[in-house]
C-alpha positions in Angstrom: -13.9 -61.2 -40.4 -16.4 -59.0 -41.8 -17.5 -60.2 -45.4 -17.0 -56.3 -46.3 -13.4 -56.6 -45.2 -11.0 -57.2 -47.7 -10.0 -60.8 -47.6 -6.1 -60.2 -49.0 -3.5 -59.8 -46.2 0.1 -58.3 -47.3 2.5 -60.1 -45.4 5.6 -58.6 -46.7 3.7 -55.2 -44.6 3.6 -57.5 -41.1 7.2 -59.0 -41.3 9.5 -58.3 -44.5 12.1 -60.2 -44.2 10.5 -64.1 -43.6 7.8 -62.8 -46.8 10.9 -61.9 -48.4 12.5 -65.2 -47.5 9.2 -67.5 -47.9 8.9 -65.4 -51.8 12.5 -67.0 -52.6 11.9 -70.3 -51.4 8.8 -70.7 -53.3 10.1 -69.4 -56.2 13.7 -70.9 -56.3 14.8 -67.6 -57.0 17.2 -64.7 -54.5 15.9 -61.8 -54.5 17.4 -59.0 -52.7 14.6 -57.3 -52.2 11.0 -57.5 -52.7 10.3 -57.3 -56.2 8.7 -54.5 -58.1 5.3 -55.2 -59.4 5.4 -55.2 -63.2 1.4 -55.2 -63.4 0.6 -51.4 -63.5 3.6 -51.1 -66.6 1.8 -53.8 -68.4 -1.8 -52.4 -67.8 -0.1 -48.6 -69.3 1.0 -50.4 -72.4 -2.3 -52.2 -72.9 -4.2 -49.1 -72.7 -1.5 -47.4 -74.8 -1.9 -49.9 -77.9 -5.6 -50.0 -77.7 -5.4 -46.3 -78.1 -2.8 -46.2 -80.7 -5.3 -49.0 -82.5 -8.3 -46.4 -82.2 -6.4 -43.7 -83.7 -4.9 -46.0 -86.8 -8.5 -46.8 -87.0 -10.0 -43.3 -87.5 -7.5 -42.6 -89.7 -8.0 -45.2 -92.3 -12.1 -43.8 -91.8 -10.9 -40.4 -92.7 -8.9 -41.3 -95.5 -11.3 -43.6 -97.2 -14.4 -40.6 -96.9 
């Protein structure tokens, strides 16, 4: 393998069902399907705080000048 090459290998894309099965063993869990990843929602609602933090920020600068 090329050290370029990216070293993560999705194995839910090569054979669904066992990742699928191997996911619910690990986890104890039954899942129907394979879960949604909550990461992208959670990076959105970062970035939307950190902006809503920024504006309450400027405000309070605008209001004190």
């Amino acid at each position: 393998m090329n050290s370029a090459e990216p070293k993560v290998i999705h194995l839910r894309e090569r054979d669904a069902e066992g990742a699928l099965e191997r996911l619910n063993r690990i986890t104890g869990l039954r899942f129907a399907r394979w879960p949604q990843s909550l990461a992208p929602l959670a990076r959105k609602v970062a970035a939307e705080e950190a902006a809503g933090q920024e504006l309450e920020a400027v405000e309070r600068n605008v209001e004190s000048a």
